[in-house]
C-alpha positions as CSV (number, residue, x, y, z in Angstrom):
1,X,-13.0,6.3,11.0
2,X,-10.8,9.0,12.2
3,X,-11.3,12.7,10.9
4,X,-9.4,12.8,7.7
5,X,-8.2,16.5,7.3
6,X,-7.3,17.7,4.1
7,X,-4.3,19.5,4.7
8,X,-1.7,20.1,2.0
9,X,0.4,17.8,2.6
10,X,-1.9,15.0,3.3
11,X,-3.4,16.1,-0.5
12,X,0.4,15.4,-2.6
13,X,0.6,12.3,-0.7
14,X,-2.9,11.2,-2.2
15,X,-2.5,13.1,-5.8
16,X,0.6,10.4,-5.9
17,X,-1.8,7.5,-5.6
18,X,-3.7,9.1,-8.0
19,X,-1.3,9.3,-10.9
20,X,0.3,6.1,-10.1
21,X,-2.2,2.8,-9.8
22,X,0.7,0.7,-8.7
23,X,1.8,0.7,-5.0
24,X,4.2,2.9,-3.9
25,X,6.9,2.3,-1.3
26,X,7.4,5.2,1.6
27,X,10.6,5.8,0.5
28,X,10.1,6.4,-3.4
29,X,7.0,8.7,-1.8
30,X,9.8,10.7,0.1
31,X,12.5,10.6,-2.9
32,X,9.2,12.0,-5.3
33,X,8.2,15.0,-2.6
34,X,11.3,15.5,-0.9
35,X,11.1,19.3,-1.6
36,X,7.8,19.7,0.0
37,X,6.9,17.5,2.4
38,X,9.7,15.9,5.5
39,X,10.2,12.3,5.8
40,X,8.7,12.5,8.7
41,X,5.5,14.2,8.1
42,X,5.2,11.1,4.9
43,X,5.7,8.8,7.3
44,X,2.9,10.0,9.6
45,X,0.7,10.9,7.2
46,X,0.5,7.1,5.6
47,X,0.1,5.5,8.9
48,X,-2.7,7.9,9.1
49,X,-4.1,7.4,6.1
50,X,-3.8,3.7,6.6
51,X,-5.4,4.0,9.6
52,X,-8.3,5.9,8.1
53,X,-9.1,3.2,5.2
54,X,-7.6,5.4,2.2
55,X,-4.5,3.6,2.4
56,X,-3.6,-0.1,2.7
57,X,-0.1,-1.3,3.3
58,X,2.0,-4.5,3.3
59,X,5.7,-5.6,3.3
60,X,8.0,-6.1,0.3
61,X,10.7,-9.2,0.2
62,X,13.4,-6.8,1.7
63,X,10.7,-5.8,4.5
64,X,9.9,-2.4,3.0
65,X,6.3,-0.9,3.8
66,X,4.4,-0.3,0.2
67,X,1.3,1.4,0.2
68,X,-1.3,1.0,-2.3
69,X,-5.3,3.0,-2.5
70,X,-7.5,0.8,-0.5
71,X,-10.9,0.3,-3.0
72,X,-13.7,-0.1,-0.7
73,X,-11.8,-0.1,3.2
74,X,-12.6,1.2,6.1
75,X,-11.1,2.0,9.4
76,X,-12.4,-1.0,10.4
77,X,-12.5,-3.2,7.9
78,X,-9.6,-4.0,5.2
79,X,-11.9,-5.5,2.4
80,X,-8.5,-5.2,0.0
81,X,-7.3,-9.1,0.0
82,X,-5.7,-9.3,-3.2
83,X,-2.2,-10.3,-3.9
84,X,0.8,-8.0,-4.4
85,X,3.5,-9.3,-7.1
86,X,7.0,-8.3,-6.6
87,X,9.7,-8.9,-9.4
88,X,12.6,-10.3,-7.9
89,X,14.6,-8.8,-11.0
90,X,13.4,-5.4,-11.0
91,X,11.7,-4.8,-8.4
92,X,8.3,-3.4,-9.4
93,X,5.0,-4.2,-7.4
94,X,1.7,-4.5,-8.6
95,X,-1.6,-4.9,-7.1
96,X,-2.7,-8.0,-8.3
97,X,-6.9,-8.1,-9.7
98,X,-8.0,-11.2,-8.1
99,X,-9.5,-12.5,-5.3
100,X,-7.4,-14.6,-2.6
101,X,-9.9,-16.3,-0.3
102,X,-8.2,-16.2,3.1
103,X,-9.6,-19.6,5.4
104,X,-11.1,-18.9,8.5
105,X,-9.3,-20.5,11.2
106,X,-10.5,-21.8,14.5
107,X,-10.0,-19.5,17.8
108,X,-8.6,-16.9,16.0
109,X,-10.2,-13.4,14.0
110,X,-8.4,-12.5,11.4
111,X,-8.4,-8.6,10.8
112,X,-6.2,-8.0,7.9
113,X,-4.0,-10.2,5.3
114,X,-0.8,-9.3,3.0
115,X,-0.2,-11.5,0.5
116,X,3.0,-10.9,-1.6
117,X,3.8,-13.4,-4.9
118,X,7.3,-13.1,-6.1
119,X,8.3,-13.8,-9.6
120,X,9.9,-12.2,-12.6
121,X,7.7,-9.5,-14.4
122,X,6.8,-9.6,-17.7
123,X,10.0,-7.5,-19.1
124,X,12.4,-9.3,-16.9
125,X,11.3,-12.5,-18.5
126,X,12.1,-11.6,-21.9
């Protein structure tokens, strides 16, 4: 694991996950601290944070990057396999509380695994 400093800015980015147990995507993390962090610096600081184990990430249905708190990650080792569920009315995502047992496959090591269910969310349905 790389040396995580706790700089300012790297601390709003985590107080976000802290408030909000959903995943967030990178660009409603640069809409919410615009006026005190650059896109730039968000950016870099959740591939960081990623890369550290504090952060795990995964693509939505449009191919934007959500990032969610890992529980029990590493930086190398992603123990987070759990679905993601993404209204396709809304738009919310959620991490998902179950387990998704991923296969092992012949010849190959699999490092990491984003699974994304799509659906309508309990509001949309109604």
């Amino acid at each position: 694991m790389g040396i995580i400093r706790k700089t300012q800015a790297s601390k709003l980015i985590l107080n976000e996950f802290k408030k909000d147990s959903n995943a967030i995507s990178a660009i409603e993390l640069i809409k919410r601290l615009k006026s005190k962090i650059n896109k730039t610096t968000v950016y870099r600081l959740l591939d960081k944070l990623a890369d550290d184990g504090l952060l795990h990430y995964f693509l939505d249905m449009n191919g934007v990057k959500w990032f969610a708190k890992c529980k029990c990650c590493s930086k190398t080792k992603d123990n987070d396999i759990y679905p993601h569920f993404q209204c396709t009315d809304c738009g919310i995502v959620e991490c998902l509380d179950m387990k998704v047992n991923i296969p092992e496959m012949p010849n190959r090591k699999i490092t990491n695994s984003h699974v994304l269910v799509l659906g309508k969310c309990g509001l949309c349905i109604n």
